[in-house]
N, C-alpha and C positions, 0 to 999 in steps of 0.2 A: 318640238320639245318632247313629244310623247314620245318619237320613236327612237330618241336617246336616251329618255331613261330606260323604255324596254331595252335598247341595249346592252344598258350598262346591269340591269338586272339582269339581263341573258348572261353576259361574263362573269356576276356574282356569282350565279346558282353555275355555272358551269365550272367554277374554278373550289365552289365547297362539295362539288361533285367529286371533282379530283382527288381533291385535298383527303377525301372518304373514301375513295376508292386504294389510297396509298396506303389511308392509314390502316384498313382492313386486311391490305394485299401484306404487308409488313407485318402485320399481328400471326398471320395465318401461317407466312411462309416463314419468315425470319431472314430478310434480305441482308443480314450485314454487312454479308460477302456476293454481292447479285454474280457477278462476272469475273470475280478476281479468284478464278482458277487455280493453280498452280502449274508449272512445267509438263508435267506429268499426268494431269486432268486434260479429258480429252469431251471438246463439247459435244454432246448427244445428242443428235434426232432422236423423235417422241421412237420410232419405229426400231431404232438402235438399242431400247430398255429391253428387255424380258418382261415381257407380260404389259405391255400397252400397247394398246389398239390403236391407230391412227383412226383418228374421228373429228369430228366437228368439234368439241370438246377443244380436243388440243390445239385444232386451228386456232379455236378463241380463245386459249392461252398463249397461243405465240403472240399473236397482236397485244395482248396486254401484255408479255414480257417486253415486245417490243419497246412498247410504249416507256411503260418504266426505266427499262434502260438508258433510253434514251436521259428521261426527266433523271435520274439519279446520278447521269454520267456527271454533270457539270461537279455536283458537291462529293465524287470521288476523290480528290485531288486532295481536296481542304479534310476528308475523314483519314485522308491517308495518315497527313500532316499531325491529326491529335491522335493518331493510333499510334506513330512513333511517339509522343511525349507519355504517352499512357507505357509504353513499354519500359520508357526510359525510366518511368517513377515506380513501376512491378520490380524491377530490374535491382532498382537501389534501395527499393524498400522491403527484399526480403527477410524473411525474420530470422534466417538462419547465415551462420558465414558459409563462404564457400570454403570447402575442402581442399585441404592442402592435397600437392601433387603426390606424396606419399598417400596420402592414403586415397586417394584415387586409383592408386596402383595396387592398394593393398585391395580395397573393395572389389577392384578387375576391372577399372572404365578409365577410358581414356577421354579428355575433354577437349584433348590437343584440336587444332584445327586443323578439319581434312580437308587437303589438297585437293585442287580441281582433277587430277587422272583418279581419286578415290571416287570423287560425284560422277565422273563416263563410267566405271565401273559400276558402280552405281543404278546410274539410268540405265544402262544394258540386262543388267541383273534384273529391275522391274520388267524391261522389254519381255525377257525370255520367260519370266513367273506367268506375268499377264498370256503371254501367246500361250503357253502350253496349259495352264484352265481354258482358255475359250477354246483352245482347238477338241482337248478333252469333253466339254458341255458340248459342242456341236456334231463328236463324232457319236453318230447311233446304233456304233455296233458297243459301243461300251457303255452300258447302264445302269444305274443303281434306283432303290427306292425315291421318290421324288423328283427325279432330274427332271421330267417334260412337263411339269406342271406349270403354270404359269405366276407371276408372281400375286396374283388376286388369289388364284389356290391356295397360299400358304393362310392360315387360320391367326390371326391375331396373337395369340397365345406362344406362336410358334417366332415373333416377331421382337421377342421381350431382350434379345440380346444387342438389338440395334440402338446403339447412345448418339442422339444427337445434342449437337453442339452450335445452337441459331447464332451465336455472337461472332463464329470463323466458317459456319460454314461447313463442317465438317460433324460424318458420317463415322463412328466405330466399332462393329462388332469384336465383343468382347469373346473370347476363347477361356473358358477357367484349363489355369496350369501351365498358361502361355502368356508368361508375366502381365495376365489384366488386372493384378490388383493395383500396379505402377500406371497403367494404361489407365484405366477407372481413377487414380487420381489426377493425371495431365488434363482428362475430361473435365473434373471438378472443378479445377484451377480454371481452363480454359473460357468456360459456361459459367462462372463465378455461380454456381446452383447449389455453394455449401458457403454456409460464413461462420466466421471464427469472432466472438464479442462484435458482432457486425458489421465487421470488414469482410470481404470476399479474401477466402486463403490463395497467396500467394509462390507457396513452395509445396510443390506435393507430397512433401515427407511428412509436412507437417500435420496433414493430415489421417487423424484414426482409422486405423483398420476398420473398426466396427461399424463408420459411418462409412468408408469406402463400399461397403457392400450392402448396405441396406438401400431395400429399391426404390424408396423415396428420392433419394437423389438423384440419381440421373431423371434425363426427360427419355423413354424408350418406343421405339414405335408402336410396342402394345398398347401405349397409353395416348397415343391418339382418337382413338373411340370416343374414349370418357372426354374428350376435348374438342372434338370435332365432329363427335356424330357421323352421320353419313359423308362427310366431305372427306373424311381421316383417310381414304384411301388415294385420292387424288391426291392431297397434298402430301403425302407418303413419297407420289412419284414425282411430284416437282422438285421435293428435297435431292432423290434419289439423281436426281437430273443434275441440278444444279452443284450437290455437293459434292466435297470428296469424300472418297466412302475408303476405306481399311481394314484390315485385320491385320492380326499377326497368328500363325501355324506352326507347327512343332510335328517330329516325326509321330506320327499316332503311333507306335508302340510304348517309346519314349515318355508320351506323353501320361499313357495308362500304368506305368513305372509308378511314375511323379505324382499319379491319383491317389495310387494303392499308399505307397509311402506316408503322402501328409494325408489320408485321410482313415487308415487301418493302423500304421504301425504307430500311429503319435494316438492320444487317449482325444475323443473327438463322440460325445456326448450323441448329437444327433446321429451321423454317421454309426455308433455304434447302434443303438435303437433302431434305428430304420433299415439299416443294410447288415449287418455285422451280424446280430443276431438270429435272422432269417439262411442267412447263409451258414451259419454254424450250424444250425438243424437240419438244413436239407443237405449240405454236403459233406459233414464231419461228422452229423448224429448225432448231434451234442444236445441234452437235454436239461431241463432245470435251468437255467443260465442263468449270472447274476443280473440284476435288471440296471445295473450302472457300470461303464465301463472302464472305475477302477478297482471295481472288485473283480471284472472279468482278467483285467490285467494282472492284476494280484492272485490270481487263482491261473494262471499262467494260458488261458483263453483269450489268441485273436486270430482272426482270421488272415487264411495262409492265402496266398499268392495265387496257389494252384484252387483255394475257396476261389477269390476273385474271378479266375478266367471261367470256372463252370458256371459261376452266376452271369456273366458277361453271354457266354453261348448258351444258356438254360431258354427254351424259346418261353415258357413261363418267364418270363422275367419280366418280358417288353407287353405281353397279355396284360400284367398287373398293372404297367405304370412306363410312360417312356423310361428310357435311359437319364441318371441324372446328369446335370450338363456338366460334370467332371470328366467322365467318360462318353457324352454322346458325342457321336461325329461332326467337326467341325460343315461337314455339308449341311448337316441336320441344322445346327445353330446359327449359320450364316449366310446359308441358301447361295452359294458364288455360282450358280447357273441362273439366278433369276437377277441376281444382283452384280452390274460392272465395276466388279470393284479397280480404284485409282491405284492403288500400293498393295502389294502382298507381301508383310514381314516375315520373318520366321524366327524365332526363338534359339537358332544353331549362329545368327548374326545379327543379335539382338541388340550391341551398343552398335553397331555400324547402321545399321535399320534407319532403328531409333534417331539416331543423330541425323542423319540426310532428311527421315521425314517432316521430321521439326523444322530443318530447312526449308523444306518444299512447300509447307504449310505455310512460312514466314511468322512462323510463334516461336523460334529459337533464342529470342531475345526476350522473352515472355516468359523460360523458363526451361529448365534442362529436365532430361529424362531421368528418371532419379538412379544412382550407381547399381549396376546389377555383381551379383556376386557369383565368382567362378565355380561353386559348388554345385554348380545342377545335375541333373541325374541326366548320365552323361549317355551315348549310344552305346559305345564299348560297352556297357552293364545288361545290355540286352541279353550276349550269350547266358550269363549268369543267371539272369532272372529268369530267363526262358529253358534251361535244363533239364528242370526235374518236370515239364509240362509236356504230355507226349506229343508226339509229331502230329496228328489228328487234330488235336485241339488246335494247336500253333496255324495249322493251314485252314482253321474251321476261320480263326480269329481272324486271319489276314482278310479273308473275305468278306467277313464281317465291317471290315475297316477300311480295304480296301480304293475305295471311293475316295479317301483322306490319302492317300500312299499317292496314289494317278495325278488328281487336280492338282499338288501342289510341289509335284515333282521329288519325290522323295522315293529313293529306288525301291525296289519289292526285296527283302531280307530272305535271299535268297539260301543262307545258311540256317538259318530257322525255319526253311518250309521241306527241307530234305535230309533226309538219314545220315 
């Protein structure tokens, strides 16, 4: 008699063992998605990440991934099951109509459904992004600042662009000027991390600019620390492991266009204060200046193009304060030599991207990318912008940026760097 209730007490305490170890390992990591990868997510050995050590450590996380997988597989089936009815009621319970095919046309998005020879294309197009960054990160005649550090190197601080998403599973560094404010709402929606009268918003249109970008929202890897203490870096790499991770990139000259434009030529209160003013004095001379930027505008003061690029090459500039992340290098904000990323979008194919990745993710039924408009600051405007900036500068800049031109396959502007 006694040595069945110690038994049955051994299988109590061993199964509130479990039952605590799941619910910790879930709190910590965010398993929604343990193993339901996508097409194009490729599973990682510990020794496959940038910057993790094979140790004991990881041993004794593979056994506990083991484990859990195992225990999680059986109630995949049944969470699939209430993931499609949850999609099906986002789906019919959005708050906005859908847009007629006219002005989907007019807006510049297509909704139509893409053919499977679009998805090979497709996949081949990730193929060739992905192989030509990693062949770049491993070749060590071409270098830039940061490339060989590892991912423990990078400083927290420097980590604030990484948006996770625990409920799918997914990984997004954000690029500013490379439609992340559309991106930073798909997050929202996704992470249900914003509510609207206390429902989680379901159409990313519907939600505020203002709150798109304020940093309470998202969950970002800087903000691991304050959450996890000493642990924030481990499970940084599990995420890293397990999720899918993205960006989307834009040609870097294109993109410093796109900065100067919405952030000098439109009236932009901070930006004029913190950058605009400084820059009037050291490279136009301009003294007195009005201390609000529609008096400077009204007094017919703003900073020219050709201010921009000497503040950009000024090696004072980056002494004072990094680059802000409008203009910092997308290497800089997204580390892709320490970090495998799943998908590399780019901004030159941004409704076709966009539409496969939603696929690939299996949230397409969750919610569409919201329509992008054909006005962007286009390549062709590069001669233009780049004219009156002498040759010097143009080839100081290229190098400067450089790093962004190579990893993501974007040719070197071969007409802007010679006479």
């Amino acid at each position: 008699m006694t040595k069945a209730r110690l038994l049955r007490l051994s299988v109590v305490l061993v199964s509130i063992f479990m039952i605590l170890l799941i619910i910790v390992y879930w709190d910590n990591v965010g398993t929604a998605h343990f193993y339901l990868h996508t097409s194009f997510s490729r599973p990682h050995s510990p020794g496959a990440i940038p910057g993790i050590t094979v140790g004991e450590d990881w041993e004794a996380l593979a056994d506990v991934d083991e484990f859990l997988a195992k225990l999680l597989s059986s109630n995949l089936k049944q969470n699939g099951s209430i993931s499609r009815k949850a999609e099906q009621l986002l789906v019919q319970g959005s708050s906005k109509p859908v847009v007629s095919n006219l002005e989907e046309n007019v807006r510049g998005y297509d909704w139509s459904t893409h053919n499977a020879q679009n998805s090979l294309d497709q996949e081949k197009l990730q193929v060739e992004r992905q192989r030509t960054l990693r062949e770049f990160c491993a070749n060590s005649s071409f270098a830039f600042p940061t490339k060989e550090r590892s991912f423990d190197d990078i400083p927290n601080y420097e980590l604030n662009h990484l948006i996770v998403d625990d409920r799918h599973g997914i990984i997004y560094c954000y690029v500013p000027k490379v439609a992340c404010t559309n991106w930073k709402r798909v997050m929202i929606v996704l992470s249900e991390s914003l509510l609207d009268q206390g429902v989680p918003y379901r159409n990313p249109l519907d939600i505020p600019r203002e709150h798109v970008h304020n940093t309470s929202t998202h969950l970002t890897f800087n903000k691991f620390w304050r959450r996890y203490g000493k642990f924030s870096r481990h499970l940084m790499k599990i995420k890293l492991k397990k999720y899918t991770k993205f960006l989307f990139v834009r040609d870097p000259f294109v993109r410093l266009i796109s900065a100067f434009r919405s952030k000098f030529e439109l009236e932009n209160e901070e930006f004029y204060r913190r950058f605009a003013i400084p820059m009037l004095k050291l490279y136009s001379n301009h003294t007195n200046l009005p201390t609000s930027v529609s008096e400077a505008f009204g007094a017919g003061l703003k900073v020219s193009f050709s201010d921009f690029i000497q503040y950009l090459l000024d090696p004072r500039t980056e002494k004072m304060a990094p680059f802000n992340e409008h203009w910092r290098q997308v290497y800089r904000l997204c580390h892709p030599c320490q970090i495998d990323y799943d998908f590399i979008g780019k901004l030159e194919t941004l409704d076709e991207d966009a539409a496969y990745l939603l696929q690939l993710l299996k949230v397409d039924r969750l919610l569409r990318f919201p329509p992008s408009y054909r006005n962007r600051t286009a390549s062709s405007w590069e001669d233009d912008w780049f004219a009156k900036i002498p040759l010097a500068w143009r080839q100081q800049l290229y190098k400067l940026y450089e790093a962004d031109f190579v990893l993501f396959g974007y040719p070197k502007p071969e007409n802007l760097l010679k006479d």
